[in-house]
C-alpha positions in Angstrom: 6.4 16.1 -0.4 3.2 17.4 -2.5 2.3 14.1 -2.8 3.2 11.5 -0.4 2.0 7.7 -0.6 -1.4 7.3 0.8 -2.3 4.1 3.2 -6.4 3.0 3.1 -6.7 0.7 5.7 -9.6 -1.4 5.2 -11.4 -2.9 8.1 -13.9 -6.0 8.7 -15.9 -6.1 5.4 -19.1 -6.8 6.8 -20.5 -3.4 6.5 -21.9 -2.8 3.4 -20.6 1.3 2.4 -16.7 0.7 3.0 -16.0 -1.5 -0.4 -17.6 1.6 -2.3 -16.3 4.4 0.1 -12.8 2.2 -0.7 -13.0 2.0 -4.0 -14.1 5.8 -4.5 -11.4 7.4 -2.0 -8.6 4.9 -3.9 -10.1 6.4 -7.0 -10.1 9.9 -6.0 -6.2 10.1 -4.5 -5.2 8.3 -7.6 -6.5 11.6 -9.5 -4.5 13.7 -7.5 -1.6 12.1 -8.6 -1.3 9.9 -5.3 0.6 6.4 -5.2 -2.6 4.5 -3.2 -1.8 0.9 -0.9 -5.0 -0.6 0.2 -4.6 -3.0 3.1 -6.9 -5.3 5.2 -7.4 -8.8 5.8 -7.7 -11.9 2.9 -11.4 -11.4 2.7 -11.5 -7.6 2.1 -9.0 -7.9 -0.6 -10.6 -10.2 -2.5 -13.6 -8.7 -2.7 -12.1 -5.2 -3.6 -10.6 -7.4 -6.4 -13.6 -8.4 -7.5 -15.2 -5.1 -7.3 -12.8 -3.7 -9.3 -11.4 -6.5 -11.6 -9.8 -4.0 -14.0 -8.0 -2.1 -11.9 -9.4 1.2 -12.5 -9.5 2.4 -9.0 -7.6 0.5 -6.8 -4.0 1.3 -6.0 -1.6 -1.7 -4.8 -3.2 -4.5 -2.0 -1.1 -5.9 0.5 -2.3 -7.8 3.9 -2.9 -5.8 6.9 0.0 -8.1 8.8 2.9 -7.3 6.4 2.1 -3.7 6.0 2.2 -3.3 9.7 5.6 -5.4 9.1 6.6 -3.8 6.4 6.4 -0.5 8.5 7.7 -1.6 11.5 11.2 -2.6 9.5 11.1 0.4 8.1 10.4 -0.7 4.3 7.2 1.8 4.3 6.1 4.7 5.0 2.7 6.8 4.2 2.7 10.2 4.5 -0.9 10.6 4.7 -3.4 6.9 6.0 -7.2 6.8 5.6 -8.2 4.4 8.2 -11.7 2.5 7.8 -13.4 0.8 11.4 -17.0 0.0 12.0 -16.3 -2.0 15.6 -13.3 -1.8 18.1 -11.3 -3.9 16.2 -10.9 -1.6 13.5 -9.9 0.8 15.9 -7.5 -1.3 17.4 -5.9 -1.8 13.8 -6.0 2.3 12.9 -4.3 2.7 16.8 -2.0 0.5 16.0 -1.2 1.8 12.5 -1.5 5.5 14.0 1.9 4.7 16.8 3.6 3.6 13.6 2.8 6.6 11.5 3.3 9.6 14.5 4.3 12.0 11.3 2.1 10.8 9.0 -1.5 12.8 8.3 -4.1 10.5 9.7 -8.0 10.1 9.3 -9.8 8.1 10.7 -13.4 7.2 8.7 -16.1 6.1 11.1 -19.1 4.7 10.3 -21.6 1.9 10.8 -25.0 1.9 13.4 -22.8 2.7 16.0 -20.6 5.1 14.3 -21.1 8.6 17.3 -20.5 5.8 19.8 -17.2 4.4 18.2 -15.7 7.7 17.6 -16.3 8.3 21.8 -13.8 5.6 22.5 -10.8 7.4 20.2 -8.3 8.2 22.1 -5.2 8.8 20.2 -4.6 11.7 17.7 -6.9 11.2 14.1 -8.9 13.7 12.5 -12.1 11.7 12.6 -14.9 11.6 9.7 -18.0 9.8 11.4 -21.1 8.7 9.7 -23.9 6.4 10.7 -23.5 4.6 7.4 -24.4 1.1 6.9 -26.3 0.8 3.1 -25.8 4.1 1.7 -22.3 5.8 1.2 -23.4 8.9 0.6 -23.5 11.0 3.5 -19.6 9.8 4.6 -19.1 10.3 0.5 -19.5 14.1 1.0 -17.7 14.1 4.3 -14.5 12.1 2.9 -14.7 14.9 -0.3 -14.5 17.9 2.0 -11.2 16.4 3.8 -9.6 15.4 0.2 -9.9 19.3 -0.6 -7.4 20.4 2.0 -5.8 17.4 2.7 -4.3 16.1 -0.6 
């Protein structure tokens, strides 16, 4: 499949970059053609709705719960998950999601104050994109465009 559907799997919104990292990566997978579900809790989704109240970059938005459901019953399935974490809970979630997906390519966008330190706790299989990002997207920008060119 040239194109499989693509999971972004949002994490705690506190940091500042991930709503425009979001936004951008939904926007750029959507060029290439890519079906895009962006997940995460109540408060991440409504703030990506408000970022984006037209629509013109986001794919579909569904809770983090029932996509994990709706994977586990076998109703889903991505072929290729962008997963956004800041603090160990986010990498709880993208572990989680990651045993649900074993087939599935998988990346793993680190970023925050304590980004190098985060990644060091990985310990399941995720190409990993890591950027001490907090205000400016940048940096994890130019990272996340040199993965979409081989891996879309």
């Amino acid at each position: 499949m040239s194109n499989p559907d693509a999971l972004v799997l949002m994490g705690c919104p506190e940091v500042p970059v991930q709503m425009s990292l979001v936004l951008y990566l939904s926007g750029a997978l959507r060029d290439k053609g890519v079906d895009v579900f962006i997940a995460g809790n109540p408060a991440a989704l409504n703030l990506a709705r408000v970022a984006d109240r037209k629509r013109c970059y986001l794919g579909r938005l569904i809770e983090l719960e029932r996509t994990i459901a709706d994977i586990v019953e076998g109703r889903r399935y991505f072929g290729i998950c962008f997963a956004f974490a800041h603090n160990d809970a986010g990498i709880t979630y993208a572990a989680t999601v990651r045993a649900l997906l074993p087939e599935s390519k998988f990346f793993l966008i680190i970023f925050g104050r304590n980004a190098e330190e985060l990644a060091g706790t990985v310990d399941f299989d995720a190409e990993k994109i890591v950027e001490r990002a907090v205000h400016n997207p940048l940096g994890l920008r130019k990272k996340i465009d040199g993965v979409l060119a081989w891996a879309v």
